[in-house]
C-alpha positions, -999 to 999 in steps of 0.1 A, spaced: -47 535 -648 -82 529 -632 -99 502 -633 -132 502 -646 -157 503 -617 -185 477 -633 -160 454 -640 -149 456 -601 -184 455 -591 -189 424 -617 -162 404 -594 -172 413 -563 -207 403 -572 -188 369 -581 -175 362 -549 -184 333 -530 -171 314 -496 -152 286 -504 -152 259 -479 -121 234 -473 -134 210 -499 -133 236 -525 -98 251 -516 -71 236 -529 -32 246 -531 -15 270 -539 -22 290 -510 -19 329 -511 15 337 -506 30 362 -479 26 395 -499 -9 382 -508 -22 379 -474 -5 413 -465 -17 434 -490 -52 420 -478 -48 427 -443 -35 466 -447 -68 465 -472 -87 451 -439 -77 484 -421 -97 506 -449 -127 492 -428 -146 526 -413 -127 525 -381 -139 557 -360 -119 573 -339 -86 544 -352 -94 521 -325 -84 492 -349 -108 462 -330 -88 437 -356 -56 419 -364 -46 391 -378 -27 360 -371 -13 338 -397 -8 295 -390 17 285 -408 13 249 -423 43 240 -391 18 250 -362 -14 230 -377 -6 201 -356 0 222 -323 -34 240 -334 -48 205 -336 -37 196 -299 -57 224 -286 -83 217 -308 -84 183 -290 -82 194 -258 -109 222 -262 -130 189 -274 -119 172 -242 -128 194 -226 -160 196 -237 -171 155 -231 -159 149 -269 -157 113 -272 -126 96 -291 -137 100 -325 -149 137 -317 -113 146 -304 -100 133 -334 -126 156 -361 -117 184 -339 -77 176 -346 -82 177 -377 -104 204 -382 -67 222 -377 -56 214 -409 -87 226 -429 -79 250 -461 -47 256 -479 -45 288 -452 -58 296 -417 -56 325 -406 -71 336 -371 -92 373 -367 -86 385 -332 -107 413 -319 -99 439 -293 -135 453 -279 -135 484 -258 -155 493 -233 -140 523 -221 -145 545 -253 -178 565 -251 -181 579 -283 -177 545 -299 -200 515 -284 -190 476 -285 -216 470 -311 -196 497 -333 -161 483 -329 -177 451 -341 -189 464 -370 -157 478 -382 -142 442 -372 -166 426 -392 -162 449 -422 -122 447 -421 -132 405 -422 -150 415 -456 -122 437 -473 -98 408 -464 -122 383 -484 -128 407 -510 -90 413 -513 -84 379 -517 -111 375 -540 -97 398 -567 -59 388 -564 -74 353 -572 -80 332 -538 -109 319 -526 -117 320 -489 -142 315 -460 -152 323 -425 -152 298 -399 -168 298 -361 -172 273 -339 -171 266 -304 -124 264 -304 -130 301 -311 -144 311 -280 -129 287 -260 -105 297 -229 -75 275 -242 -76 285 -275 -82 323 -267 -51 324 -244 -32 306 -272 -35 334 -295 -48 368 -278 -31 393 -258 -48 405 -222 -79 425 -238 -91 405 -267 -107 376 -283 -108 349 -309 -135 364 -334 -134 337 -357 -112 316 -384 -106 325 -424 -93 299 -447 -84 306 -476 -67 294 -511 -70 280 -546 -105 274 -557 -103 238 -566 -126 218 -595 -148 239 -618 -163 271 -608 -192 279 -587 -219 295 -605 -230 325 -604 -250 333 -573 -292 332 -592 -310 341 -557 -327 381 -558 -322 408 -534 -354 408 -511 -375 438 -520 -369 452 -484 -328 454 -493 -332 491 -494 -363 512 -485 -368 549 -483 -376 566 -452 -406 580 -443 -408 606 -412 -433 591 -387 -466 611 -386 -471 635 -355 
């Protein structure tokens, strides 16, 4: 049976990021978080480079992620108390899950900036997946991300930490509905430039 395409539009238009203090347990389970990441690969993708994957922290790594957290934050001139935020940024959301990208620059016919866009649109059909099996989720930067430590930690030769999703349970009441309108120049028509 198909589902009916405005009520699939009507919860898509209803998702929102969840931060850590708005995800709470349970967190998507395994088949969950797999059927979102082969939905991730539906992302326009030309020529099958696949720029993405996906690495899962289990809830038994957080505190290891933490160390290199801290020591990214050492690194940086962190005093005590911001080596100890950075730890425990680790153990933000119910699920952490890191988005590693592999950009090319030996492919011709399809540019960084593309690969980037088909990294950022698999991000979005992960979210979206998660969104209609019932998990909220966000996206998450930062300066760990890019860092060398942290990069080596969880990239193979080639590739980089793009960013962080959490994800889980949306905790409290719901959010409302987003009110704000789509700016008038959202989508234009095109008009050939005069000779």
């Amino acid at each position: 049976m198909t589902a009916d395409p405005q009520h699939l539009l009507a919860a898509l238009r209803a998702r929102r990021s969840l931060g850590p203090r708005g995800l709470a347990d349970p967190a998507p389970p395994p088949e969950v978080l797999q059927q979102a990441a082969e939905l991730a690969l539906r992302a326009p993708d030309h020529l099958a480079l696949r720029p993405v994957r996906f690495v899962h922290v289990g809830r038994d790594e957080r505190t290891a992620l933490g160390e290199l957290f801290a020591r990214v934050a050492l690194d940086q001139g962190r005093d005590a108390e911001g080596v100890a935020i950075a730890r425990e940024r680790a153990l933000t959301g119910p699920t952490l899950l890191a988005v590693v990208a592999r950009i090319r620059d030996d492919v011709p016919d399809v540019p960084p900036h593309e690969q980037w866009l088909t990294v950022g649109a698999a991000v979005m059909n992960l979210l979206h997946a998660l969104h209609l099996q019932g998990y909220g989720a966000k996206v998450l930067g930062g300066s760990p991300a890019r860092h060398e430590i942290v990069r080596r930690a969880f990239c193979h030769a080639g590739e980089q930490l793009a960013c962080w999703v959490i994800a889980g349970t949306a905790a409290g009441d719901p959010l409302p509905p987003a009110t704000e309108r789509p700016p008038r120049d959202l989508l234009t028509d095109w008009t050939p430039p005069a000779d």
